[in-house]
N, C-alpha and C positions, 0 to 999 in steps of 0.2 A: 394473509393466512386463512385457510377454510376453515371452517365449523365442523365439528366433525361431532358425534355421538359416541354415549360412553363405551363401548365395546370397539367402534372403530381408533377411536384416539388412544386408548389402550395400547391395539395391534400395532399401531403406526409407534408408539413408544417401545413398546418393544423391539418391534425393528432397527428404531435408531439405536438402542442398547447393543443390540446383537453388532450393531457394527464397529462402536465404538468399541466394544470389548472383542470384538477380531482386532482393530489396528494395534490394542495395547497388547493382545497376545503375540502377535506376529512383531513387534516392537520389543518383544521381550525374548522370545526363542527363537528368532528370527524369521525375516521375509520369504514369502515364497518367490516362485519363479517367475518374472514377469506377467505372463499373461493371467496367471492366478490370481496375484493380489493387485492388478488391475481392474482382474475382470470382474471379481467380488466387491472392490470398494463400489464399481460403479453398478453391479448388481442392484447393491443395497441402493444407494443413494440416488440413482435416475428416478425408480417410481415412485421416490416420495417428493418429487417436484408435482409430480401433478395431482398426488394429494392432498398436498399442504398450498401450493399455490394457483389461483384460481385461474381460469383461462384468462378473462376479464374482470376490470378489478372496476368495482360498483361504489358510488363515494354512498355511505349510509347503509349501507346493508352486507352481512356477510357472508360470503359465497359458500357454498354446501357442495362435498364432494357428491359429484354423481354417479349415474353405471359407468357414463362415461369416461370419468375421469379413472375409476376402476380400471373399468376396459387395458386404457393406457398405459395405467401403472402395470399390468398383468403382462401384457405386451412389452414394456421396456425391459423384463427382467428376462427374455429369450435369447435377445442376441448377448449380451453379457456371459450368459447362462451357457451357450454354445462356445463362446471361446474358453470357460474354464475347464470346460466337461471336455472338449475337445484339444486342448493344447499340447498334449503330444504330436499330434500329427500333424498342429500347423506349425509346430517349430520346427518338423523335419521335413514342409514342402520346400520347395525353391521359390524364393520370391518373384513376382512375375516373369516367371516362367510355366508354373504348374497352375492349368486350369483353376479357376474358382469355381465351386460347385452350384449348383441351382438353387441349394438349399443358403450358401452363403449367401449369393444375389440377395437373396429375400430376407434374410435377416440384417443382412449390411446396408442395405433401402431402409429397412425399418429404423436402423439405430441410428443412420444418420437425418432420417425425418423427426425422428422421437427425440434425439438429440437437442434439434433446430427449435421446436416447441417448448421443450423442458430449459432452454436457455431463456428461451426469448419471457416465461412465467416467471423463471426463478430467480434469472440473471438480472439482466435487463433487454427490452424487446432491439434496441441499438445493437447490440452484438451482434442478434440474431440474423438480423437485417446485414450486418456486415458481413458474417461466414454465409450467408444466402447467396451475397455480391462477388464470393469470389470463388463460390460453384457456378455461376452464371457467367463469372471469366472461364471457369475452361471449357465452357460452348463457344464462349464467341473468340478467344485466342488464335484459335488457326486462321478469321479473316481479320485479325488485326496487325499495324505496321509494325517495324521498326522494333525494339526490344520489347514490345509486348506480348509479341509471335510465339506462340509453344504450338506444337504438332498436338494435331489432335486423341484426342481422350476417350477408350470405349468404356463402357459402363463398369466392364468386369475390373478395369485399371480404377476406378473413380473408387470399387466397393474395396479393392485390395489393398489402396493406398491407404481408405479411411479407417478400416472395420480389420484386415488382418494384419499389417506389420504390427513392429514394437519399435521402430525407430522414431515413428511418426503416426498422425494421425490420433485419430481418440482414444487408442490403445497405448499411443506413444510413450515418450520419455517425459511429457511433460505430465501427464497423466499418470505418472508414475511416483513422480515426485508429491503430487496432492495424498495419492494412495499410501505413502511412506513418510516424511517428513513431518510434513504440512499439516498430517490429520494429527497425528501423534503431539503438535505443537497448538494447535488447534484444542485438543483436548485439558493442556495446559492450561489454556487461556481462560478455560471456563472453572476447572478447578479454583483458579488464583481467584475468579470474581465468585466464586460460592463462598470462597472466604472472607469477600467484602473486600480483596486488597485496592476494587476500585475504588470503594469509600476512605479508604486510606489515603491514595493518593489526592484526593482530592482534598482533603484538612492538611494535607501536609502540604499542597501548593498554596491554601491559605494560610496556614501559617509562614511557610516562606515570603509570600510574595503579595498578601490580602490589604495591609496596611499602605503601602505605597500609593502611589498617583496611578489609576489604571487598574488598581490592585484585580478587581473579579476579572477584567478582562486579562490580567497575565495570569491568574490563577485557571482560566480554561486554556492561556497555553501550556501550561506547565501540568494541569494534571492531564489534559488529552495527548498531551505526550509522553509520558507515565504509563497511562493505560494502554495507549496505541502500541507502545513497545511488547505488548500481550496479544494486542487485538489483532486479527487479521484482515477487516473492514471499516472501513472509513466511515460508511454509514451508522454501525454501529457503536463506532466510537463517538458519535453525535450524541446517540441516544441515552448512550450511557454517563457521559459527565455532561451534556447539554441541558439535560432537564435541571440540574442545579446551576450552573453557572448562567443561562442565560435567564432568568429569571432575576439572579441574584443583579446583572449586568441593567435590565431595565429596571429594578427598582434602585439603583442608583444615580439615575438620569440618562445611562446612556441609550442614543437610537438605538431604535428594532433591529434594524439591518444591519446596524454594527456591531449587534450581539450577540446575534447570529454571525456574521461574518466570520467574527474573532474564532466562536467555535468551528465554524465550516474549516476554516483556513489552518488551527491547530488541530485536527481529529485526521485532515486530510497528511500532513506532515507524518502522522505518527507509524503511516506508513513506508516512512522510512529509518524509524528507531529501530535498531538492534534490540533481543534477538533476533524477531518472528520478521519483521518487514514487510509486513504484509502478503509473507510466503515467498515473496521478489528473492530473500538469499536463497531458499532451497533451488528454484527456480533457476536461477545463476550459476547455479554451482552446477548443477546439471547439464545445462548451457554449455558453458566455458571451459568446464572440468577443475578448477580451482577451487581449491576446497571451501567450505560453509564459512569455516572457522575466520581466513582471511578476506574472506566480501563485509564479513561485518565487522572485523576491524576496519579496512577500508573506509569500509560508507560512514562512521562513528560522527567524526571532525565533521562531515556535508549536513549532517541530521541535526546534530547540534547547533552548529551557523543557523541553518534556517530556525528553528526555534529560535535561538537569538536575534535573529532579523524580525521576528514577529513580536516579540517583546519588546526592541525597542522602537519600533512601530507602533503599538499598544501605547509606549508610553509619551510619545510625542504628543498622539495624539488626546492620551489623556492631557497632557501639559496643555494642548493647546486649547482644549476646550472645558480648562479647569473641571478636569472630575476628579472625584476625591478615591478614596481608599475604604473597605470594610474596618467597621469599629470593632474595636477591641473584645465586647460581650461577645461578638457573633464568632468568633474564631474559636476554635478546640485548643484546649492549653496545652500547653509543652509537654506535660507530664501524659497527656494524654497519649501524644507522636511517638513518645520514647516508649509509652505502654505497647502500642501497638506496632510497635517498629519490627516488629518478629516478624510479620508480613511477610518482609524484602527476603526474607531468606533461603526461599524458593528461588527468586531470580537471583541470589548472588552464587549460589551454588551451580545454578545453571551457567551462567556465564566464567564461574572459575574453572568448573567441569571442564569446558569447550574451550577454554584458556590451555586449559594443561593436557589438550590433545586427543579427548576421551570422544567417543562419537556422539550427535545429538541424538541416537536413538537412547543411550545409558546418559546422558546429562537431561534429558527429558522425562525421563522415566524416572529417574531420583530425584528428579523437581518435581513429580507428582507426588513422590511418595512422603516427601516431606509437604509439600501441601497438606496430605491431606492429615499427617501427623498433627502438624499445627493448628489444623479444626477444630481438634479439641482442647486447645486451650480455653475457648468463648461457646458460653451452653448455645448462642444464637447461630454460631459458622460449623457446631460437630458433623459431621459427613456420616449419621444417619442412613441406616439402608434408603429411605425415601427420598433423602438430598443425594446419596448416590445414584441412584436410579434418573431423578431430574437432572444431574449434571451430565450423565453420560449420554440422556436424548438429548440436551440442550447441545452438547459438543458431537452430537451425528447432525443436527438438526444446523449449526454452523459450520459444517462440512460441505453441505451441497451445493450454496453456491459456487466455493472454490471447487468441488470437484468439476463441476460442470463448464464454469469459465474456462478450467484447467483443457478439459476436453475438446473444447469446440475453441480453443488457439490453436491446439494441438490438430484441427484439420483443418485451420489455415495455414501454419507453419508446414502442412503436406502437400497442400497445393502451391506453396511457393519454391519452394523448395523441388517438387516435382516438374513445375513447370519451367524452371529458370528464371522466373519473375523476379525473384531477390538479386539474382546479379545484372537483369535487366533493368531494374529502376536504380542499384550503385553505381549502375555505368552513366544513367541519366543526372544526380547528384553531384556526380566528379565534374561532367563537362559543363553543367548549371553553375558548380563551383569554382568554375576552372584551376581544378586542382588543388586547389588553396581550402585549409582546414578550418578557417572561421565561416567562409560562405557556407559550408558542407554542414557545419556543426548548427547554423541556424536555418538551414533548411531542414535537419531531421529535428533538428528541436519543435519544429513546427508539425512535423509529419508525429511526432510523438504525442503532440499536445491535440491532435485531431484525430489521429486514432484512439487515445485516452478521453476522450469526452464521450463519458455516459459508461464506458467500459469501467471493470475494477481493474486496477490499476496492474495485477499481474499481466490478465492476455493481455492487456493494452500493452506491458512493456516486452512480451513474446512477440506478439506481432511487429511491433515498431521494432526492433533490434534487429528481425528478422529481413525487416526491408530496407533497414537504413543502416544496421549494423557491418556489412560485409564494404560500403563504400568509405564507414571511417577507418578501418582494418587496412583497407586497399592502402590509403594516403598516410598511414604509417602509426594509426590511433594504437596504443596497447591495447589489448582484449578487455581488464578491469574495468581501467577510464570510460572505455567507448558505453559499455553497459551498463555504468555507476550511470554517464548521463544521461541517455534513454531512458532508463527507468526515472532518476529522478520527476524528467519530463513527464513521464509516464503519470507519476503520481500525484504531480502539481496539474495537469490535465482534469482533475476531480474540482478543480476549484476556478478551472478557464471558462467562462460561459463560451455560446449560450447553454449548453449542456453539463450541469454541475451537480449533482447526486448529493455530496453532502451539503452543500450550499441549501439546497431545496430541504432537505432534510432539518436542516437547522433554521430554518424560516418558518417550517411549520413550529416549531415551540415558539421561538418569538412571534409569528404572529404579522409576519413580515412581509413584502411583497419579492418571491423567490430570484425572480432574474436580477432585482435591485442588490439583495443579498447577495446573488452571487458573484456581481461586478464590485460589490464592499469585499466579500472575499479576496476575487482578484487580486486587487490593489493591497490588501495587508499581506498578502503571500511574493508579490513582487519582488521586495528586494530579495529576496532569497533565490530568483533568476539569474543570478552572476555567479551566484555558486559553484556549480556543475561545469562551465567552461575552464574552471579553473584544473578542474577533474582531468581536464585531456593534455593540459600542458604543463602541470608543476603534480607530478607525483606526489609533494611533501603532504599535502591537502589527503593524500590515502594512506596520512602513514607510514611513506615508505621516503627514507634520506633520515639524515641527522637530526636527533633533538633539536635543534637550534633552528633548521632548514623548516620544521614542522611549526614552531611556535612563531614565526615567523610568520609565514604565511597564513594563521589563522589569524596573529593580530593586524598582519594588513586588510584582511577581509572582513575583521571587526571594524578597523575603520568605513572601507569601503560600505558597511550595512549603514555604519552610523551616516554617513553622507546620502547615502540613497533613502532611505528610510524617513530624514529629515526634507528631505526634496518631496515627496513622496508626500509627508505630511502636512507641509508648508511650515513647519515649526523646526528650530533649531537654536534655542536658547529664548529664541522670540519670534515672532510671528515672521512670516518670511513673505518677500515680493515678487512675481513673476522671476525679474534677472536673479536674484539670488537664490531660487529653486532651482534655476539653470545652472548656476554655478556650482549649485552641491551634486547634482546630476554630473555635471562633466569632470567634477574630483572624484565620485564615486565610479566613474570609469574610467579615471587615469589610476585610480589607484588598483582594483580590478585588473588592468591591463599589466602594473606591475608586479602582482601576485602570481600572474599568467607567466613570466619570464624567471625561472628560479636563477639566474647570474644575477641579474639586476635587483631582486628584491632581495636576494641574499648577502649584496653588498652592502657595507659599511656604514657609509652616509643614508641608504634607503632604509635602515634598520631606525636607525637615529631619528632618521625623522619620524617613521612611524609611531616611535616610542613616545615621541616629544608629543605628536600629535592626540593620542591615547591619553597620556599624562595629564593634557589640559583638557579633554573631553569628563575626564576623569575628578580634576580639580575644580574646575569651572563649578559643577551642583554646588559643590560642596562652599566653596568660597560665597553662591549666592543666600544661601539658605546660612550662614554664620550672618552674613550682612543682615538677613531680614530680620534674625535672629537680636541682634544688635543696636538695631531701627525700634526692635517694637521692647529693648528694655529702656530704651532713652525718651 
C-alpha cells in the first residue's frame, strides 16, 4: 500500500466511503440498470488501485503516490464514466453490428490497458500476464491448427466485446455480480470484524479444540474456517487469525513450516465455507442460473470434509510427533464464550433469512443492521461515527481486489467464449479422455489447479469452468457437480506450489522458508482431494437424496479421510512403514471409490461395514487412553 499525506488519504477515504454507501443504498432501494451500477462500482474502484497500490513493490521502503500514479487514477475514471453517462444509447445499439465510435476506440484501449495494470498492482501481476496471453491469442488464432482456429479479430470487435456488452467482457455478468452481491457481502464482513467476531472465533476454537493433541494447530483450522466463512480472501484470512495461531503453534515446539502450513492450508479452505465463498456462490449462481440459496447448501457437506480432513491430519500428526495441547490458564473460560456468543447472531440470522427464501440483498442488509446493533453492547466494538467511517473505507478498500479480478475473468471469459476456444479445448478433453468421466475429471482438475496458482480463487474458477466446464456437461456431468469441482479445484490451487499466495503469506509470520511451506501445505490440504470426485458421481454429498443416502456417504468419506490422512502422515494408531502407508492409501481409494457408486455404498452390508469401521476408529482412542489410564494407577 502507498503512503499517502494527510489531505490525500483523507480524499481517497472518502472515496472509498462514497462507494461503500452507493452499494448499500442501491442494496436497499434497489439496483440500477446494468451498465449503471457496473459502470459506477468500477468508476470508484479502478483508480484507487493505482493509488493505494504501488507500481513496484520496494522490500524497506514505502511507495509514494505520484503525478503519475494521479495521472492514472484520473484517466481510469473516463471510460467507466462514459458507459454510465452514456448508457441509453449503448443499450439501444445493435451489438456488432453498429459501428463503434472513435471516441469509444480510445476509451475501450484505455480501459482495457488500465485494466491490465490495475490487476497486475492490485491483484496479482500472474493474472495479468494471463488475460495479456489470451489477447495475444486472438492475434495469432487465425494462423493456428486444429480447434484453436478462430477467424480473425479487428480492433473495433476486440473494444466491443471487452468495453461495451453486458453479457461479457469487463462490463459483463460477472462484473456484475462483484458490483451487487459480493460488495454488499463484502461490507458484511467487515462489519462482523469491527465487532471483533474474528477475536471470537478464535477463543472459541481454543476453547473447543486447545486442549487436545494438536490443539493450536486445529485451533487455526477451526477459527480460519470460522472467519473464512465472512472472509472473501485467502490472504487475508492468513493475516487475520495467523498472527495468533502461528505464533502460539511455534512456541509449542511445532516447525515453522508446519505452522504456517496448517494456517495456509485452513485460511485457503475457508474459501469454500458458506455463506460468502469467497464470492464463488454469487459467481455460480450467475453462471448457472441456480439459485445463491441452493449452491451453498450444496457445497455445505464438501467444506466441512475438507476441514475435517485437515484436523484429522493435524492430529496424527500431532500424535506422531508427540505435541501437546494449550494449558488451561491460556484459554478464555466458558463464561467468557457464552458472554460473547451474541456475536453469532448476525450470521445465524443471515443464513435463516436465506433458508427461508428471503434475497441476499434483505438477509445482508439485516445482518448489517444487527451488527451493528450489537456494537453497542462493548464500549470497545460501538460503531462510532469514526468506526463507521473506518469500516466503510476498509469494506470499499476490500472491494477492489474482487472487483478487478471480477473484471479481467470477465474478459477472458469474452474471448473464449467469442472465439470458440471453450468448445475447442472440451472437444480436446473428451478425445484425451476418451470419453470416459474420470480421465476428463482429472484432467480439468489439473487445468483448475494451474489456472488457480497465483489467481484468487473466483477468476481462477470463472476461467477454469469456462474451458473445462462445457466438456464435463458434454459427458453427462450435472451443471452443480461440474462447478462444485472446478471451483473446489480452484480454491485448493491457493495451496498447490510452486505458486501459493497464502502459503507465502503465512511464512512470512512464521519465519519460514515459503516454497517449503507451501509444499507442508500441500500435503495437509491433500486428503481433502477425494472430495470433489465424489461431487460428480453420488449427488447425496450435495444434499440432494435421502437422509440416509446423505449420512451415508459422508461417513464413508470420514473413513476414507481417516485412511488417507494416516497414509499421508505415516501414523495411524502407531508409527507406520512404507507397506502399511500403502495399504492405508489403497483403502482410502477403495473406499472413495465406493462413496463414488451411490447402489453400492447405499447397500446393506457396505453400510455395516462402514459403521463397524467408524466404531472402532472411534473406540480404539478411547480404550488406549483407559489402558494408560490404568498402567499409571497400578
Amino acid at each position: 500500500m502507498s503512503n499517502q499525506t494527510t489531505w490525500q488519504d483523507k480524499a481517497v477515504s472518502a472515496w472509498l466511503v462514497i462507494i461503500s454507501l452507493f452499494q448499500l443504498y442501491t442494496a436497499t432501494v434497489g439496483i440500477y440498470q446494468p451498465r449503471i451500477q457496473r459502470g459506477i462500482h468500477l468508476l470508484f474502484l479502478l483508480p484507487v488501485a493505482f493509488v493505494l497500490f504501488p507500481a513496484f513493490r520496494k522490500k524497506g521502503s514505502e511507495a509514494v503516490v505520484g503525478a503519475v500514479n494521479w495521472c492514472l487514477a484520473a484517466l481510469s475514471i473516463l471510460p467507466p464514466l462514459y458507459i454510465v453517462w452514456f448508457h441509453e444509447r449503448l443499450t439501444e445499439r445493435l451489438e456488432f453490428v453498429d459501428d463503434v465510435l472513435t471516441i469509444e476506440l480510445i476509451l475501450g484501449g484505455m480501459m482495457i490497458l488500465l485494466l491490465l495494470e490495475a490487476v497486475r498492482r492490485a491483484v496479482v501481476p500472474a493474472m495479468a500476464f494471463l488475460i495479456a496471453g489470451f489477447f495475444l491469442y486472438l492475434f495469432a488464432a487465425p494462423y493456428l491448427p486444429g480447434v484453436f482456429y478462430a477467424k480473425p479479430v479487428t480492433l473495433s470487435e476486440i473494444i466491443e466485446m471487452q468495453y461495451l456488452i453486458t453479457d461479457a467482457g469487463i462490463f459483463g455478468s460477472i462484473t456484475g455480480v462483484s458490483a451487487t452481491f459480493v460488495a454488499l457481502f463484502v461490507i458484511f464482513g467487515a462489519f462482523m470484524e469491527a465487532t471483533k467476531t474474528g477475536q471470537f472465533f478464535t477463543d472459541l476454537a481454543c476453547r473447543v479444540a486447545g486442549k487436545s493433541n494438536g490443539g493450536p494447530a486445529k485451533i487455526a483450522v477451526i477459527s480460519s474456517g470460522l472467519f473464512g466463512s465472512i472472509s472473501g480472501v485467502a490472504a487475508a484470512n492468513v493475516y487475520s487469525t495467523g498472527v495468533f495461531t502461528i505464533p502460539l503453534m511455534k512456541q509449542l515446539g511445532y516447525r515453522k513450516r508446519f505452522a504456517g502450513a496448517v494456517e495456509a492450508a485452513a485460511s485457503t479452505g475457508g474459501m469454500l465455507m458458506p455463506p460468502v465463498m469467497g464470492a464463488g456462490a454469487f459467481v455460480m449462481a450467475e453462471i448457472t442460473g441456480i439459485s445463491y440459496v441452493s449452491i451453498v447448501i450444496a457445497a455445505m457437506l464438501g467444506s466441512l470434509l475438507l476441514y475435517a480432513s485437515m484436523v484429522v491430519r493435524v492430529h496424527y500428526t500431532a500424535l506422531k510427533n508427540n505435541l501437546s495441547g494449550v494449558s488451561e490458564e491460556k484459554l478464555v473460560p466458558y463464561k467468557q464464550i457464552l458472554r460473547d456468543a451474541y456475536l453469532l447472531l448476525p450470521m445465524i440470522l443471515l443464513v435463516v433469512l436465506l433458508l427461508k427464501g428471503y434475497s441476499p440483498f434483505l438477509a445482508a442488509n439485516a445482518a448489517i443492521a444487527v451488527t451493528f446493533v450489537i456494537s453497542f453492547v462493548k464500549k470497545d466494538t460501538r460503531m462510532t461515527p469514526a468506526r463507521i467511517w473506518e469500516t466503510l473505507r476498509v469494506s470499499a478498500q476490500n472491494m477492489v481486489m474482487i472487483a478487478l479480478a471480477c473484471a479481467g475473468a470477465g474478459m477472458v471469459v469474452a474471448i473464449v467464449t467469442h472465439t470458440g476456444l471453450a468448445l475447442g479445448i472440451a472437444t480436446v478433453i473428451t478425445n484425451w479422455s476418451g470419453g470416459q468421466m474420470l480421465p476428463a475429471l482429472l484432467l480439468i482438475m489439473v487445468t483448475s489447479l494451474v489456472m488457480g496458482m497465483g489467481l484468487p480463487c473466483t477468476p481462477a474458477y470463472i476461467i477454469a469452468i469456462t474451458i473445462g466446464g462445457p466438456a464435463l456437461l458434454a459427458m453427462g456431468a450435472e451443471m452443480l457437480s461440474a462447478h462444485l469441482f472446478v471451483y473446489y479445484f480452484a480454491v485448493l490451487a491457493g495451496v498447490t506450489p510452486p505458486v501459493c499466495v497464502p502459503a507465502f503469506c503465512a511464512a512470512a509470520i512464521a519465519r519460514s522458508k515459503p516454497l517449503q511451506t507451501g509444499f507442508e501445505a500441500f500435503k495437509l490440504a491433500m486428503a481433502g482431494f477425494l472430495i470433489p470426485y465424489v461431487f460428480v458421481y453420488n449427488p447425496a454429498l450435495l444434499m440432494q437424496g435421502s437422509p440416509a443416502a446423505i449420512i451415508t456417504v459422508c461417513a464413508g468419506l470420514m473413513l476414507s479421510i481417516f485412511f488417507f490422512a494416516g497414509a499421508l502422515s505415516g501414523y495411524f494408531f502407531t508409527s507406520l512403514g512404507p507397506i502399511s502407508r500403502l495399504a492405508l492409501f489403497l483403502m482410502a481409494a477403495g473406499v472413495t471409490w465406493c462413496c463414488a457408486i451411490p447402489n453400492l455404498v447405499n447397500s446393506a452390508p457396505v453400510r455395516l461395514i462402514i459403521v463397524a469401521l467408524l466404531a472402532f476408529l472411534a473406540i480404539r482412542p478411547i480404550r488406549q487412553r483407559f489402558r494408560t489410564a490404568s498402567r499409571a494407577a497400578n
